[in-house]
N, C-alpha and C positions, 0 to 999 in steps of 0.2 A: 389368221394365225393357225399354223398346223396345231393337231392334236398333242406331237412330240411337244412344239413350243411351251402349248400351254402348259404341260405339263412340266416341264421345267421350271416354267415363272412360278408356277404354283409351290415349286420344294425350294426355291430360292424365298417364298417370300414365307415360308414356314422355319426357314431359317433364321430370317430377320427375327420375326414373331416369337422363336424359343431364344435369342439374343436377349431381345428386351423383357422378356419374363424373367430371364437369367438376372437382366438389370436390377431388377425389383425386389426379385422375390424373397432375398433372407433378408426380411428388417429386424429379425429377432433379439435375442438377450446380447451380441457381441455387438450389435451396431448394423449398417448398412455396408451387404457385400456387394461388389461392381464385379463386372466381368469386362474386360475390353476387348475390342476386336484383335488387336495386335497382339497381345496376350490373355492365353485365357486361365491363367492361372491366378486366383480371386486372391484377393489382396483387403486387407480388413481395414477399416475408416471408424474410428473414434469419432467424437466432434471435439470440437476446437475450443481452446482458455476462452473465456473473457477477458486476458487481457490481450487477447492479437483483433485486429481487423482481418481475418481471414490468415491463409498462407501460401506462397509462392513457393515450392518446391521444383525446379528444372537443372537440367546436367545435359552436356553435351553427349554423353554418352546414350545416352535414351531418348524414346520420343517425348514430345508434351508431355505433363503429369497433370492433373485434373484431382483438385480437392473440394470437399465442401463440407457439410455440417446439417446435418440432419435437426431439424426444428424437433426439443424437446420440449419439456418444461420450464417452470420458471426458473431463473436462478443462470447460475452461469454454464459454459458449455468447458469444452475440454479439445485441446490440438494434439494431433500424432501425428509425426511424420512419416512414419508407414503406411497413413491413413492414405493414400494415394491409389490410385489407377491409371494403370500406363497405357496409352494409346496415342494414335495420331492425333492432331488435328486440323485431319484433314477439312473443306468442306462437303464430302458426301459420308461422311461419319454420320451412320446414326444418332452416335450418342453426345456429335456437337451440335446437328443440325436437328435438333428437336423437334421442329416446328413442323413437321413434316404432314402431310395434308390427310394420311391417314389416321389420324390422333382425333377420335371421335369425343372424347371428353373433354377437351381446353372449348368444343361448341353448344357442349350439354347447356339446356337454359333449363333454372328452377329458380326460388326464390332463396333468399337469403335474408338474414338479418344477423348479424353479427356487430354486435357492441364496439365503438372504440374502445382502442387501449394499446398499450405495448405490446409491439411487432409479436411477440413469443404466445402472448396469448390470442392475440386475432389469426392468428396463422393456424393455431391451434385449433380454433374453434375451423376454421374453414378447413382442416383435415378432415373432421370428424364430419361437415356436413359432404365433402367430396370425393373421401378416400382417397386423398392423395397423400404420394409422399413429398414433402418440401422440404428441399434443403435449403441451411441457410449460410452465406460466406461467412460467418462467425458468428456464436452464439451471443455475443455481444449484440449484436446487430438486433438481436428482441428487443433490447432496451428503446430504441428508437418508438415514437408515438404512431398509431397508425388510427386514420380516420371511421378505421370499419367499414363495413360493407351493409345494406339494406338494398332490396325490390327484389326484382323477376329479372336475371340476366344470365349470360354465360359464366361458364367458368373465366374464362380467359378474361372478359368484362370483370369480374368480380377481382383474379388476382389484378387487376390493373389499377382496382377503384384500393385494397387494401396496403398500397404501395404508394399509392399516390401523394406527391411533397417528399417521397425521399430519393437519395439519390439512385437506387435501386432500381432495377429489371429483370425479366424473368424468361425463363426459356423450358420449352418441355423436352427432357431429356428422353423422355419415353413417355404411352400413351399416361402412366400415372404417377410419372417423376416429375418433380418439377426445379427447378435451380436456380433461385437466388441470385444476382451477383451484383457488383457496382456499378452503374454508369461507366466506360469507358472504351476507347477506340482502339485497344490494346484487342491482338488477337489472341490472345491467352484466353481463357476460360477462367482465369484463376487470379484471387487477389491475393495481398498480403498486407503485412503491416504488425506495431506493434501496441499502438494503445487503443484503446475498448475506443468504441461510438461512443458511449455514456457513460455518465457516472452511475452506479443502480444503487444508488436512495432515495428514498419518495420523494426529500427534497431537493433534489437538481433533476428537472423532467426535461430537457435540453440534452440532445448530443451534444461529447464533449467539445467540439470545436467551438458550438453556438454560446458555449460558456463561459460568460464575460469575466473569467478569472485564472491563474496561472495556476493549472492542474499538470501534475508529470505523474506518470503511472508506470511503474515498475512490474511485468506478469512475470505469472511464477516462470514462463519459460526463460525468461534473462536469470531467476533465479539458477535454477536448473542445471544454465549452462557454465554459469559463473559459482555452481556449486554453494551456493549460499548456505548458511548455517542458522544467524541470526539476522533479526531486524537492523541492527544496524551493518551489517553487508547489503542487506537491501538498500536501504537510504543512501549510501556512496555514490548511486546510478543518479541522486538528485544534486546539482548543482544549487548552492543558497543556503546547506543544512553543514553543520559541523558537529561535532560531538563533546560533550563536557562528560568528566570521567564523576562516580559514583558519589554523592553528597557524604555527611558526617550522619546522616540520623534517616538518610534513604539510598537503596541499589537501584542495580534495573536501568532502565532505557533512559538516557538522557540528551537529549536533542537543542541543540538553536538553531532557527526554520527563521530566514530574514533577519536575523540580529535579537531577536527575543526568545526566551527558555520557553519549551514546548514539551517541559516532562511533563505535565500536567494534560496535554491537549493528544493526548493516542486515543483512539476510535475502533472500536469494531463493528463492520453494519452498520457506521452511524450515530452508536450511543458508547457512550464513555469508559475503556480498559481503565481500572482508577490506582491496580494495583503495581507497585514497585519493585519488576521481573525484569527479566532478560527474556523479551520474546524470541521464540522461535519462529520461521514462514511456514513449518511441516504441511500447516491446515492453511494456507493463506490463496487464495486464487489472485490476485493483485496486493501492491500496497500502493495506496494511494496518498499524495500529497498536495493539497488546497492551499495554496498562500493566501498569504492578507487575510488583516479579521474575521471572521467570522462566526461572532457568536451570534447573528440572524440566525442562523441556522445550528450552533453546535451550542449556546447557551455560553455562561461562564469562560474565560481565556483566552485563544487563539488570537492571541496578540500577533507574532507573527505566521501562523495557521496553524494548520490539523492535519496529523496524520491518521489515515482510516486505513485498516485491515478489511479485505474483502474475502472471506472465508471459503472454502468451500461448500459446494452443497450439491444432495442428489440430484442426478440426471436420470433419465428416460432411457439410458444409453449402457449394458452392461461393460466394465473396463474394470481390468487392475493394471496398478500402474506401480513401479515403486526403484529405490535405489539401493545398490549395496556399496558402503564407501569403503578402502582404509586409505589412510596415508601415512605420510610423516609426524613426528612426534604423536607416535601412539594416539591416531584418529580409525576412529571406528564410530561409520554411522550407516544404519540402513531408516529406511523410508515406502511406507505402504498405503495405498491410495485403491480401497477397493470401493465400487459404486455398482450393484445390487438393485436392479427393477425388479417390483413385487407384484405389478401388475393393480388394475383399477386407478390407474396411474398414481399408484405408490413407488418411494426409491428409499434405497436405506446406501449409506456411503459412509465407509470407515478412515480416515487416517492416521497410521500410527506411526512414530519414531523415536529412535532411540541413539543417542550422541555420546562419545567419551573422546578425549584429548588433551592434551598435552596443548600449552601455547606456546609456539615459533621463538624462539630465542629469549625464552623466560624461563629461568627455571621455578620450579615447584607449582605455578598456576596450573589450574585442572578444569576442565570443563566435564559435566557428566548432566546431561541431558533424556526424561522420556516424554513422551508427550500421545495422547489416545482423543479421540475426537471423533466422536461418532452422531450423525444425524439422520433425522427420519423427515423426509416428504410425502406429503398426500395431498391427493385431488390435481395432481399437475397436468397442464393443462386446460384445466375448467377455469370457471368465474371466480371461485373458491379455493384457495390453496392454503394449505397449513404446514409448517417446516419446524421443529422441535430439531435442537441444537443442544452440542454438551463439548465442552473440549476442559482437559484435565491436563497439564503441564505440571513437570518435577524437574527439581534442580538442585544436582548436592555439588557446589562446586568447591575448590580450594583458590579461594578471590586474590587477586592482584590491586592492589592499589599502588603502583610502581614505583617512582622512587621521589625523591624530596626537591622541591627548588635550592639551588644556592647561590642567594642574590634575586637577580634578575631573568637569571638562565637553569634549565634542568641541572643536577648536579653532574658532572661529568667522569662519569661512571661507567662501567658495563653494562650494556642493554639486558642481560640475565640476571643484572642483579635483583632479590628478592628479600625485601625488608621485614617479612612475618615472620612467622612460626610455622611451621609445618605440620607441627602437631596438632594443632589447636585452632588455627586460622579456619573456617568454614563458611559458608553463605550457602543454604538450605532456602528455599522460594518454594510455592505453591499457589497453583492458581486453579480455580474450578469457574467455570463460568456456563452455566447453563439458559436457554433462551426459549421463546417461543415468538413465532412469526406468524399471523391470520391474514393472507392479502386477501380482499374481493371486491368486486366488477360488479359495479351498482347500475348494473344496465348502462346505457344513456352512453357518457363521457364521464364519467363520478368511479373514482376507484379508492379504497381506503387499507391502510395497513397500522396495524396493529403489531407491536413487537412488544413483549417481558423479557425483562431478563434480573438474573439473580448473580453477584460473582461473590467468591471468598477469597480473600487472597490472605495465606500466611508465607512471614518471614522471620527467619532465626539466625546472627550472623553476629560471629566476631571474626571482624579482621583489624590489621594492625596499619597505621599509617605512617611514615617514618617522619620525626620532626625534628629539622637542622635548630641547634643548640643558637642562641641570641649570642653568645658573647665570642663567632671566632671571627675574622677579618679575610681580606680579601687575600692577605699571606698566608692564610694557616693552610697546610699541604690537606691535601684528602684524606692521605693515611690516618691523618692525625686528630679525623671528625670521629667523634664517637656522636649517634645521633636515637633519640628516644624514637621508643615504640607505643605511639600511642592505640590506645585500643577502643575501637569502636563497635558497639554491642549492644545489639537491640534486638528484643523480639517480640514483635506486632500483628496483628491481624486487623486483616481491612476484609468489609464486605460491601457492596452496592446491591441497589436494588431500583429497576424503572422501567417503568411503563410510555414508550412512546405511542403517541396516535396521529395519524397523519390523514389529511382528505386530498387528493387531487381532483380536479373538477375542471373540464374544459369547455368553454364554452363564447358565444360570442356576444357584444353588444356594440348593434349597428353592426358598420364594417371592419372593426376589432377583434382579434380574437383572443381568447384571455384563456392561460393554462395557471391555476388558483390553486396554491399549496398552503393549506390551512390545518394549523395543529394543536397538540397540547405536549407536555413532558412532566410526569412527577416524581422522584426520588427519593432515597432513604440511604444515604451513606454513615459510615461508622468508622473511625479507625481507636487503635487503642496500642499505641507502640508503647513498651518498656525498654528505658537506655542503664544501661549500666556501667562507669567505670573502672577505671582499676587503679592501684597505687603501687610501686615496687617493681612496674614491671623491667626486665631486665632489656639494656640497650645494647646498639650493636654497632660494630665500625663504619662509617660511609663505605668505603672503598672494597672490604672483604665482609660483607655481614656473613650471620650464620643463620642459616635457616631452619635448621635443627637445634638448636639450644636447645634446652627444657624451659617451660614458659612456667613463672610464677608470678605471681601478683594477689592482691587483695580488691574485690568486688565488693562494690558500692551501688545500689538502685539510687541511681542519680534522678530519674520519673520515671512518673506513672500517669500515662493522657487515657483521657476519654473524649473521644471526639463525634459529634454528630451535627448531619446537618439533614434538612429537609429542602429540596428544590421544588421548584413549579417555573412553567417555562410556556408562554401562549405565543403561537406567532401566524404569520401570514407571510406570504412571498410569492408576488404577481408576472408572469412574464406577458405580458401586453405585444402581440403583434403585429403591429399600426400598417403596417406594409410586408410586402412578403422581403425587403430590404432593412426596413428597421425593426428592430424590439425595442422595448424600454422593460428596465426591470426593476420589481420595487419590492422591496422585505420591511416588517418589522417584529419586534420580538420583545416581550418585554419577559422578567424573569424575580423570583423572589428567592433568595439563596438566605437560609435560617439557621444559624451555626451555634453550635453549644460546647465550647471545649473546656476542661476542665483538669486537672493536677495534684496528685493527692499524698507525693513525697513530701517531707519537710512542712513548708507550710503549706494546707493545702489553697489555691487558687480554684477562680472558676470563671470564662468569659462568655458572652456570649453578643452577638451581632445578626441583625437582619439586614440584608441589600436589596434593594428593590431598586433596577436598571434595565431603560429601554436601551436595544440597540436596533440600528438602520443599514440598509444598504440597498441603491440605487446603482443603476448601470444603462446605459444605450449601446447597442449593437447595429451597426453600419455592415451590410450584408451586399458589398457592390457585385461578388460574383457568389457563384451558387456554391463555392469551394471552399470560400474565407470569407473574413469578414474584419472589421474593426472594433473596440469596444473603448469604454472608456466605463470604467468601476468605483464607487465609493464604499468604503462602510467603515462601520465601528466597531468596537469586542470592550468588554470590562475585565478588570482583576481584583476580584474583592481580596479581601485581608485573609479572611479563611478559607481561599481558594482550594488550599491543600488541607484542608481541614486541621490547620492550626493556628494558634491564637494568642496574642499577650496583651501584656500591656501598656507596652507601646503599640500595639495596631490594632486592639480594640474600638477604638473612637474615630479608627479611619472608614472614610466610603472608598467606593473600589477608584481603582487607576481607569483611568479613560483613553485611548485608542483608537487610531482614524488610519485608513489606507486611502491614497487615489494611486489610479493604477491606469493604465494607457497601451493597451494590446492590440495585437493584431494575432491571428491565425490561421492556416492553410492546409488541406488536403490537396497534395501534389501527385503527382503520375497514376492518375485512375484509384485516388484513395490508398495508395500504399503507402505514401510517404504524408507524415505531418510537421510542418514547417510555424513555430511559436515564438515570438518575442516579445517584450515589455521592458516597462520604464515603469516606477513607482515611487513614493514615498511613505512610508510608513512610522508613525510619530506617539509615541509614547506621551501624553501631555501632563503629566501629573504624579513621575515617580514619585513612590516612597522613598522619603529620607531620615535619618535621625537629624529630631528639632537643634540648632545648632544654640536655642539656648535652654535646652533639658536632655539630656542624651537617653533619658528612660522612657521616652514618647518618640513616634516617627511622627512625620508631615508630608504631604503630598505638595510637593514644591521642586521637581526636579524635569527636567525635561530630555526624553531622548530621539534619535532622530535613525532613520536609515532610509537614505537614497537611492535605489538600485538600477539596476538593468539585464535583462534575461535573452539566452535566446535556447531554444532549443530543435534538435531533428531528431526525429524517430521513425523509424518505418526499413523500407524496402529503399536502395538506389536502384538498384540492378536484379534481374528475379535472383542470381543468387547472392547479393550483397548486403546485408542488414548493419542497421546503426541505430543506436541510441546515445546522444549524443546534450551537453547542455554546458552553457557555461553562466556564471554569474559573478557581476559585478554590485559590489558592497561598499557603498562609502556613508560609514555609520561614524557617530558624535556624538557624545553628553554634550546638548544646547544651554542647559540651564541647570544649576547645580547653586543651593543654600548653603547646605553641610557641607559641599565641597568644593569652592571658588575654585580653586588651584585644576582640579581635573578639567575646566571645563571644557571641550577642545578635543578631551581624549576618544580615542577609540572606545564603542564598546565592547564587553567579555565576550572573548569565542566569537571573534566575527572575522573573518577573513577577508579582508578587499579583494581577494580573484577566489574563485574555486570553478574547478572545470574535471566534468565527468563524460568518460566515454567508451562505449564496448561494440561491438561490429564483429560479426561475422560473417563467414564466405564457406560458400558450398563448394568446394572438388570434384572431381571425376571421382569413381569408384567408392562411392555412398562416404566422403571422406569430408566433415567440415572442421576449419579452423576457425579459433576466434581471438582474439585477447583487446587488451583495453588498459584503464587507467583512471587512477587518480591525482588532481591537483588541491593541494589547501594550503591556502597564503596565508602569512604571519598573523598571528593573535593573539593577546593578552587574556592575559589570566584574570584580570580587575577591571572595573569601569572607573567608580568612584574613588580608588585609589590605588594608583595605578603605580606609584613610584617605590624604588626600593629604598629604606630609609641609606642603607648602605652605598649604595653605588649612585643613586639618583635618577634610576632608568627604570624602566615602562618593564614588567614581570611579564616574557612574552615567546613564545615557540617559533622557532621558522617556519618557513614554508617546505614544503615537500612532494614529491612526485614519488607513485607507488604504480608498478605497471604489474598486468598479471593477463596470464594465456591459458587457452584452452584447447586440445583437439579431442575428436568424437569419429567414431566411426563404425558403421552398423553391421554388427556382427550376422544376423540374420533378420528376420521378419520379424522379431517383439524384441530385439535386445542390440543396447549401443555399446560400446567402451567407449568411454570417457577418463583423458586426464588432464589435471586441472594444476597448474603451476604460480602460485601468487606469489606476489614482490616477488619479481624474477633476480633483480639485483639486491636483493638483501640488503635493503634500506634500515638503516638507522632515521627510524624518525618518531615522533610523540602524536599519539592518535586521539588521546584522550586529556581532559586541560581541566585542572580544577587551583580554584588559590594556594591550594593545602600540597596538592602533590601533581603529578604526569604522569599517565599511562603510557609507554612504549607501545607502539606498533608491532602487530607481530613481523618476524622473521618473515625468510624465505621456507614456504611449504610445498606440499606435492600431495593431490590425490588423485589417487585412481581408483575407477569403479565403473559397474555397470547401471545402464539403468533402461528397465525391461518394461513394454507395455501387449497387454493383452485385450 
């Protein structure tokens, strides 16, 4: 080789060499900057939600795009779609063909010993011993178990042994980048998808495919895109769930999840939301939905399951992220997501938001929402992590309770119409909810976490419920209804209080190997609601009420409760894996619920109750290919008398309802992990409702039986790189089996159950950074009543139709941190009822429009 030559090779390979330093070099406070060969103008990379499996960005317009996610701390990560770098991919790319024979560190030998545990902390540990940077296709993806590493070997040896059993492989991007990604024959670089690997609570230690139970997860970014407001926008996305509109003597969220009420059964982290709000998602990184019993694992309830909030928390990764809304019927909301590394691997991360609006084709309803949540991480990434949590929610709304049955059907009215007072109707909510989290890595396979937590919830609320008069006939004109304002008013304070402790322990006996979640749970709850009636108050027309009158009446302290109970809760839950094709899984839990409630209007009353109930759950997982599997599920849930921490005297002397699921699934990661493919078949049986004794009507009896038979299927993920869906449908065919007090019903439908419901959203990427999406909802007919279902008038079933609710969205990215987005629901301005109680039906809103941006840095 001439002198010239060499010296050529030599400034070509000082080129490569300031390329891949370029590669590397800014890991700092905004995240990981990329430089690409094709262009060299750096482009900034957040990490990615917890709830995506990675993400698939491509456009015909451009070459490949190449994402990934940089290995932080514990907890969940975070996705941008700017987070990208554009280059070919080609095979003599640098930065695809990693493996390139000059990369003297993937053959360094030293020793090692690095503990099992989850993917985020052993990755962790092996940063620190090799100085490398590791990216991970989604921060999800830590949740996954990993075996650790111990001896004397290579690098390259070492990431092979801490990867090993999952579907996962690795490539060096550069001599000290490293890349993550999934098993697959796809030439991409790049995965996608929308639901997390796992669930991250100590107790489900299983990705979630391996998880013998019908789980659907909602990430914020479906939120996001679908503009969501509240939890129950979120929950739409779930097929199985319907909504019942606000009780007489409770607000706030109220759900049926399989044909049983699940206002009791909301989750944050895992341990129990107790108070009676209208969640917002501001702070939410997933919402998660677990069907079938489960008090193995959630204690008290989840007759038909659990909804769990998965909050956010700091990352390792500095980002602000946030939205500004307006739209129609005077909506105004913005939204702020800053995450702040403090260094010594400390993170501090704030979410704040603030909501006012007007509801869709209602008049007088108001929504006015703020909500602040700010927490602190330390030690991320070590054995030891600690994470102190606070989120404050305010709510001053002017509440809808919509409009009155007449007969068997909604009164046939205008969807605007507004049965309160305007002046006077309020619902005021408060929620504080403050925590602390200790996780540590007991050497070995032994990890334990520890969570406090303290909530206060106050509520202060009159609103007015309109109630159709007994004596008019199926002739009497609309005009001609004058119908009462009844007024419901209460003002309560609830606090919780609990200590969870969890131990994971893996380990083997013989050729078995056993992942051991072993725990305890103790608490202190309180409630102390004050109701008060009125007398005098003034009525209004069905057909023209007035929402302005002047409101008078005469208050009455109808009670005054005091409610307390004390929990204790011990359990165990085994996943045995006999073969690397079978699991068997086995839980049990026993639990001692200690209730005191008491009454101190009029005369005063005083009750009290101990429950003391084991529940079980059993499962086998059938693993024929390494992508899916089969399962087949049992278990149990209870529901004591003072679930709700309330008490009489008829269900004093009751022991709790007893409750059994079997369940019969299948599940699949489809096209290299992007897509997951879910179905099931179940029954789920109530065996011993409460009924009133049919020969004392001031005592109930547990003498009732209810039943619901289902079938599930759902798809989520990626078809096509730019084609996304989430998609589900569910079939419900529920019965009162057995009925004392009510022969006549038995046969019927249960409350708020829909035989179809079907949810679905997809979006599609364009040329010129332009994506579209829209979607929909399905909820088939449901009654208002179980055990009595008929109207004395007409002789028919109190019951809503069914309805289809479609809504769209386009986005398009204005520059490098900022999208426009607008967001158009019920495009056809449906007339339909969204919300179902005995007493009255909430409307659906209207047709809406927002527009806004929303900016990531």
């Amino acid at each position: 080789m001439t002198r010239k030559a060499r010296r050529k090779k030599v400034r070509e390979q000082q080129k490569r060499s300031e390329h891949r330093r370029r590669l590397v070099s800014d890991t700092g406070q905004t995240g990981v900057r990329l430089v690409s060969d094709t262009c060299l103008t750096p482009v900034w990379h957040l990490s990615g939600t917890a709830a995506l499996v990675g993400s698939l960005v491509a456009s015909t317009a451009f070459p490949r795009v190449a994402r990934a996610h940089e290995l932080g701390g514990a907890g969940n990560g975070r996705d941008d779609r700017r987070a990208t770098v554009t280059r070919s991919a080609s095979p003599g790319d640098p930065a695809v063909a990693g493996d390139d024979q000059s990369n003297d560190v993937s053959a360094r030998v030293q020793q090692f010993d690095v503990a099992p545990g989850p993917l985020k902390t052993v990755l962790a540990a092996l940063r620190q011993a090799t100085g490398l940077t590791i990216l991970l296709p989604d921060a999800a993806v830590g949740e996954v178990y990993s075996p650790g590493v111990s001896g004397r070997m290579t690098v390259r040896q070492a990431l092979d042994a801490v990867i090993d059993g999952t579907s996962l492989t690795f490539t060096f991007a550069a001599p000290t980048l490293v890349r993550l990604d999934f098993r697959t024959n796809n030439e991409s670089v790049t995965v996608t998808g929308i639901a997390p690997a796992a669930i991250g609570t100590p107790k489900f230690t299983e990705t979630l495919r391996n998880t013998p139970q019908s789980i659907d997860v909602v990430p914020s970014e479906i939120l996001l895109e679908q503009g969501a407001t509240t939890l129950r926008d979120a929950v739409r996305n779930v097929a199985g769930i319907s909504l019942a509109a606000g009780e007489g003597g409770a607000q706030g969220d109220n759900l049926t999840i399989r044909g049983f009420t699940a206002r009791n059964d909301i989750f944050i982290d895992g341990m129990r939301d107790f108070g009676s709000y209208y969640r917002d998602p501001f702070n939410q990184e997933q919402v998660q939905v677990l069907k079938g019993p489960s008090s193995v694992a959630f204690g008290r309830g989840t007759t038909g399951g659990v909804l769990n909030q998965a909050t956010k928390t700091p990352q390792q990764q500095r980002f602000v992220d946030g939205t500004a809304n307006v739209g129609t019927d005077m909506t105004r909301r913005a939204t702020l997501d800053l995450n702040q590394p403090l260094g010594d691997g400390a993170a501090f991360r704030l979410n704040l938001m603030g909501t006012m609006s007007n509801v869709a084709g209602r008049d007088v309803a108001e929504n006015a929402r703020v909500g602040v949540a700010p927490s602190l991480a330390m030690n991320l990434g070590t054995a030891t992590r600690l994470t102190v949590t606070y989120v404050h929610q305010a709510e001053n709304d002017v509440p809808d309770y919509g409009i009155p049955w007449r007969f068997n059907a909604p009164a046939p009215v205008e969807r605007s119409n507004y049965y309160g007072f305007a002046s006077t109707n309020f619902l005021d909510t408060r929620a504080d909810i403050a925590g602390l989290t200790v996780e540590h890595q007991l050497g070995g396979a032994v990890s334990a976490t520890n969570r406090v937590r303290y909530a206060s919830y106050g509520r202060h609320a009159q609103i007015s419920e309109a109630r159709m008069p007994t004596d008019i006939t199926a002739a009497t004109p609309i005009t001609a209804i004058t119908v009462d304002r009844n007024q419901i008013t209460v003002d309560s304070a609830e606090t919780f209080f609990q200590d969870q402790f969890d131990v994971t322990s893996r380990f083997q006996s013989g050729p078995v190997a056993h992942t051991l979640v072993t725990g305890v749970e103790v608490g202190h709850e309180t409630s102390d609601p004050i109701r008060t009636t009125f007398a005098g108050v003034p009525a209004t027309n069905l057909a023209a009420p007035n929402p302005f009158q002047a409101f008078a009446g005469t208050s009455t302290v109808a009670s005054r409760v005091d409610a307390r109970a004390e929990t204790f809760g011990a359990y165990a839950l085994d996943t045995v894996r006999v073969t690397e094709q079978f699991d068997l899984i086995a839980g049990v839990r026993w639990d001692r619920f200690d209730a005191d409630v008491s009454q101190s209007v009029g005369r005063p009353t005083s009750f009290s109750r101990i429950d003391e109930q084991a529940s079980w759950r059993g499962a086998i997982v059938y693993k024929p290919k390494a992508v899916g599997n089969v399962y087949f599920d049992y278990g149990t849930s209870f529901n004591p008398s003072a679930e709700a921490l309330s008490l009489t005297a008829a269900t004093a002397n009751l022991p709790p309802e007893s409750n059994r699921t079997f369940e019969v699934g299948s599940k699949w990661d489809l096209n290299g992990g992007r897509l997951s493919v879910r179905g099931a078949v179940y029954r789920t049986e109530k065996l011993n409702a409460r009924e009133p004794d049919p020969t004392n009507s001031l005592l109930n009896v547990l003498s009732g039986t209810q039943r619901v038979n289902g079938a599930e299927a759902e798809m989520t993920g990626r078809i096509t790189s730019r084609w996304q869906l989430m998609a589900s449908y569910a079939f419900m065919d529920s019965a009162l089996v057995k009925s004392i007090a009510f022969p006549a019903a038995v046969g019927s439908r249960l409350a708020n159950v829909p035989r179809h419901t079907f949810s679905m959203w997809s979006t599609y990427d364009l040329p010129f950074n332009l994506q579209v999406g829209g979607g929909g909802q399905y909820v088939g007919l449901r009654t208002a009543s179980t055990t009595a279902p008929l109207d004395p008038t007409t002789g028919l079933v109190k019951a809503l139709p069914g309805y289809w609710v479609a809504n769209a969205m386009a986005k398009r990215r204005l520059g490098l941190h900022v999208d426009a987005q607008v967001n158009i629901n019920n495009l056809t301005d449906e007339y339909y009822f969204d919300q179902i109680h005995p007493g009255h039906v909430v409307p659906g809103p209207g047709r809406s429009a927002l527009l806004g941006l929303v900016f990531k840095f």
